[in-house]
N, C-alpha and C positions, 0 to 999 in steps of 0.2 A: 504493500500500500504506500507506504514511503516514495519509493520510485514513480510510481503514477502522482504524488502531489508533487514533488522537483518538477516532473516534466513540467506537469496543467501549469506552474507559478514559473517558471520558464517562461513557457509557452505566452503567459499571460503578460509579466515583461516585455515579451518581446514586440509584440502585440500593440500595447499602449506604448513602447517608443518606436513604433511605425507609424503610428498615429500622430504622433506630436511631428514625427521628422519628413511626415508627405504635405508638400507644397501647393496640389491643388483641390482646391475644396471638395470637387465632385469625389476624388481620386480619394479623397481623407476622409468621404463619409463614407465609401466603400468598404475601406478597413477599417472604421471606427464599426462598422456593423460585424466585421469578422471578430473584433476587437470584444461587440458585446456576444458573442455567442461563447465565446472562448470564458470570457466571465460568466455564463452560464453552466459551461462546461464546471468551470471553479465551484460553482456550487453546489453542484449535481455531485462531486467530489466528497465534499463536506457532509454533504447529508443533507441540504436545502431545497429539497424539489422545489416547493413553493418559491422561494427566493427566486431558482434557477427558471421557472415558466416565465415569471414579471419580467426577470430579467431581460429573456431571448424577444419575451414580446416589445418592450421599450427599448433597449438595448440595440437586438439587430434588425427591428422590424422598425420601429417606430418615429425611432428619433434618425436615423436616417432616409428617411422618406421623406422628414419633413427639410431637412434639408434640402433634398435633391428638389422637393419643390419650391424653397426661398429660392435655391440660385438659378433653377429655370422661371420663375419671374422676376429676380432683379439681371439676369443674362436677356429676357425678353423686351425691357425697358430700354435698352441701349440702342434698338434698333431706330 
């Protein structure tokens, strides 16, 4: 069990400094979604299903949807 939390909090790491270190928005809500599933993973780890559902649902669903559609209306304003 030891081995499978190193990896997932690895894995997690690595994850949210892909996030911080991608330059374009669309590009950084993509991974910021891979980013919350991975934290979902983390939880599902722990023993948190519940935590782990909210999480996937906001996390990799929700909050980057809503991005992709801020920047597809302030990218449609330019025209």
């Amino acid at each position: 069990m030891n081995l499978i939390l190193v990896v997932v909090l690895l894995l997690t790491a690595a994850t949210g400094t892909a996030v911080v270190r991608t330059r374009d928005p669309l590009d950084q809500a993509i991974v910021a979604s891979f980013h919350g599933l991975v934290l979902g993973i983390v939880f599902t780890v722990y023993q948190a299903p519940d935590v782990a559902l909210s999480q996937i649902a906001v996390g990799a669903v929700a909050l980057p949807l809503m991005i992709v559609l801020a920047l597809t209306k302030i990218r449609g304003q330019g025209r």
